[in-house]
C-alpha positions in Angstrom: 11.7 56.7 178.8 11.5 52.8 179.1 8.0 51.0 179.6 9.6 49.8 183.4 10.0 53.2 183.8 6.4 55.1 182.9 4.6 52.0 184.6 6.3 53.2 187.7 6.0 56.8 187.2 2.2 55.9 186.5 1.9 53.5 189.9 3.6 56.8 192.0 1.4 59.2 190.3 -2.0 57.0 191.1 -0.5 56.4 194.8 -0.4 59.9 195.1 -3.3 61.1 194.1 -4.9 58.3 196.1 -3.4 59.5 199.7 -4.6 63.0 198.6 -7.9 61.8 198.0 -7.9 60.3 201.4 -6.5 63.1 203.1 -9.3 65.4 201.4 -12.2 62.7 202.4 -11.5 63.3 206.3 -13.6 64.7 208.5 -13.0 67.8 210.0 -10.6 68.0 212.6 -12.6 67.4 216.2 -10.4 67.0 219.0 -11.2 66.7 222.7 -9.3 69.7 224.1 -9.4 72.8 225.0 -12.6 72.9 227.1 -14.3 71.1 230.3 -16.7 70.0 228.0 -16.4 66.8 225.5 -17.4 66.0 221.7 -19.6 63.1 220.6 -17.2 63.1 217.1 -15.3 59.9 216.2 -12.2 59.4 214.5 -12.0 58.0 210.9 -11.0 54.4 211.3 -7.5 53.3 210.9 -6.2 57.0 211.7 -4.5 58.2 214.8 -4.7 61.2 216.9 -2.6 63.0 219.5 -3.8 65.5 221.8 -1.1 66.9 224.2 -1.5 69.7 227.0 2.0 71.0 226.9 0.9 73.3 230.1 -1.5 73.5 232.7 -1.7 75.0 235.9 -4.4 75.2 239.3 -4.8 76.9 241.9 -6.6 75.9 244.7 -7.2 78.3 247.9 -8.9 77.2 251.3 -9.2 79.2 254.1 -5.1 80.1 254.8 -4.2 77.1 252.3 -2.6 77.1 248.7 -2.4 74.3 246.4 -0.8 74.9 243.2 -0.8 71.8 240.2 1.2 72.2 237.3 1.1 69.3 235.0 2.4 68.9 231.7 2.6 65.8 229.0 -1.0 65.6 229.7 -1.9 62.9 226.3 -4.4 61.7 224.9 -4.2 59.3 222.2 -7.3 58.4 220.1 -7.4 55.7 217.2 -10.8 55.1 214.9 -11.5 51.3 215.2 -15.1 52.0 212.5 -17.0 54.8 211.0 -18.5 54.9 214.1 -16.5 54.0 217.2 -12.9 54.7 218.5 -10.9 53.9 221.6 -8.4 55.8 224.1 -5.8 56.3 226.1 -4.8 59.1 228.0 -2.2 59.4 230.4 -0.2 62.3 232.4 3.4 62.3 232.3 4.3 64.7 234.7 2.1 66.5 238.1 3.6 68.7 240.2 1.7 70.0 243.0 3.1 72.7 245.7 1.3 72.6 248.9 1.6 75.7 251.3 -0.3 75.7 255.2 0.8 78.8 256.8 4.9 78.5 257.1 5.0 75.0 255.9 5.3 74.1 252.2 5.7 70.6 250.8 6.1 69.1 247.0 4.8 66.0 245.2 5.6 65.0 241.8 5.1 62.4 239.7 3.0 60.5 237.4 -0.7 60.3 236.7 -3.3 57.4 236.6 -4.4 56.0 233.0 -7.6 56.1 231.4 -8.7 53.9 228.6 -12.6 54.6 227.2 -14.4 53.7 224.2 -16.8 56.1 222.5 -19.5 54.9 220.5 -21.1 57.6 218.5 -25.1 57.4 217.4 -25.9 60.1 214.7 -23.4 62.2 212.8 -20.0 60.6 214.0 -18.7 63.4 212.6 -20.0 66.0 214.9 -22.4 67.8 212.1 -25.8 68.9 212.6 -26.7 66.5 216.1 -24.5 64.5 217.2 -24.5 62.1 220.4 -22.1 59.1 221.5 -21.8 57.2 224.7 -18.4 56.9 226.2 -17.7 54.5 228.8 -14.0 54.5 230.6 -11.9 53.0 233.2 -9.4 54.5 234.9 -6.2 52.4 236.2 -4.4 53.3 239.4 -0.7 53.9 238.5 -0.2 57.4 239.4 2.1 57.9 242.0 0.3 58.1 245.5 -1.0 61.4 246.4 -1.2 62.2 242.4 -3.4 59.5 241.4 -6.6 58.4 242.7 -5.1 55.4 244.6 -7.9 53.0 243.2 -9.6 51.6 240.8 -12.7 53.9 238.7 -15.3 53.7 235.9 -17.8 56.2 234.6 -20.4 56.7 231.8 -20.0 60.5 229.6 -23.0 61.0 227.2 -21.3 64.1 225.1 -24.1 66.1 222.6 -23.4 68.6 220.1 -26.7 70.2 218.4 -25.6 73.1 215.2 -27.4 76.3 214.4 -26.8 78.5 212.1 -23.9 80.9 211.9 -21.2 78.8 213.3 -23.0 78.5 216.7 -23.6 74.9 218.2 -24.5 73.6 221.7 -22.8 71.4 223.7 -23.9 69.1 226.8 -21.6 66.8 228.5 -23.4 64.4 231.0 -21.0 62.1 233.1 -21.7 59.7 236.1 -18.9 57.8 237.5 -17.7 55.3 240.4 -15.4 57.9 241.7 -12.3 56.8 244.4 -13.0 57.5 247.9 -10.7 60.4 249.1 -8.9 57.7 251.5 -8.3 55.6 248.1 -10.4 52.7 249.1 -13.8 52.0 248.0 -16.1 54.1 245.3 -18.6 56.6 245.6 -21.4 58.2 243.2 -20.5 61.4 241.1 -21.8 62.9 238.4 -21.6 66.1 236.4 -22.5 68.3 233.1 -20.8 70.8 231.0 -23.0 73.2 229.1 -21.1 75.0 226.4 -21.4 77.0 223.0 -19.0 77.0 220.5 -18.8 79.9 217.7 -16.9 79.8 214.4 -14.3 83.5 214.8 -12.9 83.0 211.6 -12.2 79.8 208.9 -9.4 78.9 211.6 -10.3 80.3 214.4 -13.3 79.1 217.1 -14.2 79.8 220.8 -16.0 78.3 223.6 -17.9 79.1 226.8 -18.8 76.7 229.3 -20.5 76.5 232.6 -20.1 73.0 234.9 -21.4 72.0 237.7 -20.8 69.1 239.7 -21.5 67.1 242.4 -19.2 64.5 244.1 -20.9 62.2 247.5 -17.7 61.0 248.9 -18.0 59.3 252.0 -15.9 62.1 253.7 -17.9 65.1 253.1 -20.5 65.9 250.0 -19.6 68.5 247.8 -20.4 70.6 244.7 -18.6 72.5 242.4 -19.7 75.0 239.5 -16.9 76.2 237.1 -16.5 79.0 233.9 -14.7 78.3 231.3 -13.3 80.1 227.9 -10.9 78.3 225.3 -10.1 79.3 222.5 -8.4 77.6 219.4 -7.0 78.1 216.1 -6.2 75.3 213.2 -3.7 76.5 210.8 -3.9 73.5 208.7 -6.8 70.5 208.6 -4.6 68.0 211.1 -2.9 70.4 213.3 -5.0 72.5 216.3 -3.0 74.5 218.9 -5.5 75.8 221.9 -5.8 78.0 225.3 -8.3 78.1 227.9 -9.1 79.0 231.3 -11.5 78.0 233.8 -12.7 80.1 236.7 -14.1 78.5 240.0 -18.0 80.0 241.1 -17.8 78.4 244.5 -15.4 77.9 247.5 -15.4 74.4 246.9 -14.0 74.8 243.0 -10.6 75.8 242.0 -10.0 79.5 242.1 -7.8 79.0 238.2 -6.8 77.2 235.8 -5.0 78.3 233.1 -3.7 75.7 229.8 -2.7 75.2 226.3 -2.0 72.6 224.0 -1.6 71.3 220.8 -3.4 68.8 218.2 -2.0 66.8 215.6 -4.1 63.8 213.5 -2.5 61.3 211.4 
C-alpha cells in the first residue's frame, strides 16, 4: 500500500472515529412532544431537530354541537445556537376541522399560523437534576382564516424539570401570553401551567401524566379550562423517539379528547 494511500486510510479512520465521538458526547435525546407540558432542555449547538405529529385529533362538544380537528404535519424544528440556547419554528401543515349544529355540517381546512421562540436555559441545559429555561415566542398570522388566530401574539413559558430518584422527575410549565381576541383583533391576558411526572418504564421506554389548567380573559367571555393527559414514548435508538398521548377535558369548557402520535428524529 502506497504512503498516498495509508495517509488517507489514516485521515478516514480519525474522521471516523471523530463523528463517533461526537455522536456519543450528545445529550440525551429531549424533545418537546408528546405531552401538554414543555422541557427546559436545549439542543447541542450546531445540531438540528425535527419533531413531527403525524396525527392528531379533537373533539369538542357544546350543548347539541360537534367540532372535530384533525391536524397533521404539525412540525417543529429546533436548532442549538450555544451550550445554552436554541431557537424554533413550528408550523402546521395541514387542519381540518368538521363543524356539525344539529342538521347542518360545514368544513374548513387549511394551514396553521407560525411560531418562532427562543429558549434560554439557566441550570442543566441538559434537562438533568434541575433544570429551568425561559422561552419567549411570537406567533405570526398566516393560517388560513378560521384556522389561525387571525392576529398577531407573544407569550412567556418558564418550563422546570426537578429529578428524583428512580426515574421519576417533575415537571411545571408556567406560560403567560398576549393571546388574539376571539374576533381576531386586539389581545387579551392568558396564562396557564402544566403539572406533570415523568417515569423511566424501561431503558427505552418512559410515561407521563399531566394535569393543566388554564385560564383565558378574552374580551368575549372569561373562561377556564383543566385538562388530563397521558403520553407515552419509546426511543429505539439515541436520535429517533416515536410517541402517543391523549388528553381528557375536566370541564365543559375543555375539549372532551384528544388523541396523537408522532415521531422524533435529531441530527
Amino acid at each position: 500500500m502506497g504512503t498516498r494511500n495509508k495517509a488517507v486510510l489514516t485521515a478516514a479512520a480519525l474522521l471516523l472515529a471523530a463523528g463517533t465521538a461526537r455522536a456519543e458526547g450528545l445529550r440525551d435525546l429531549c424533545p418537546d412532544r408528546p405531552g401538554m407540558g414543555t422541557p427546559p432542555c436545549t439542543m447541542d449547538p450546531g445540531h438540528v431537530q425535527f419533531e413531527l405529529g403525524l396525527g392528531d385529533w379533537t373533539l369538542t362538544r357544546q350543548g347539541g354541537d360537534r367540532e372535530d380537528d384533525l391536524a397533521t404535519g404539525d412540525l417543529l424544528v429546533r436548532y442549538g445556537l450555544t451550550s445554552d440556547l436554541e431557537m424554533q419554528f413550528a408550523w402546521t401543515a395541514y387542519t381540518r376541522i368538521r363543524t356539525r349544529t344539529g342538521n347542518a355540517v360545514a368544513h374548513r381546512a387549511g394551514t396553521g399560523d407560525v411560531r418562532i421562540a427562543l429558549r434560554r436555559n439557566l441550570h442543566n441545559p441538559d434537562g438533568s437534576g434541575f433544570s429551568i429555561a425561559l422561552m419567549p415566542y411570537v406567533s405570526l398570522p398566516t393560517g388560513r382564516d378560521g384556522l389561525g388566530a387571525g392576529d398577531w401574539g407573544a407569550g412567556m413559558l418558564v418550563p422546570v424539570t426537578y429529578a428524583l430518584p428512580h426515574g421519576l422527575s417533575l415537571d411545571l410549565t408556567a406560560e403567560a401570553d398576549a393571546a388574539v381576541d376571539a374576533d381576531g383583533s386586539g389581545r387579551h391576558l392568558a396564562y396557564s401551567a402544566v403539572f406533570g411526572m415523568d417515569v423511566k418504564l424501561t431503558e427505552k421506554l418512559s410515561g407521563t401524566a399531566e394535569l393543566a389548567v388554564a385560564r383565558d380573559e378574552d374580551p368575549s367571555g372569561h373562561a377556564n379550562q383543566v385538562l388530563a393527559g397521558l403520553s407515552a414514548d419509546w426511543t429505539p435508538s439515541a436520535n429517533t423517539q416515536f410517541d402517543v398521548g391523549t388528553n381528557i377535558g375536566l370541564d365543559r369548557n375543555a375539549p372532551d379528547a384528544e388523541l396523537y402520535f408522532g415521531v422524533v428524529r435529531r441530527f
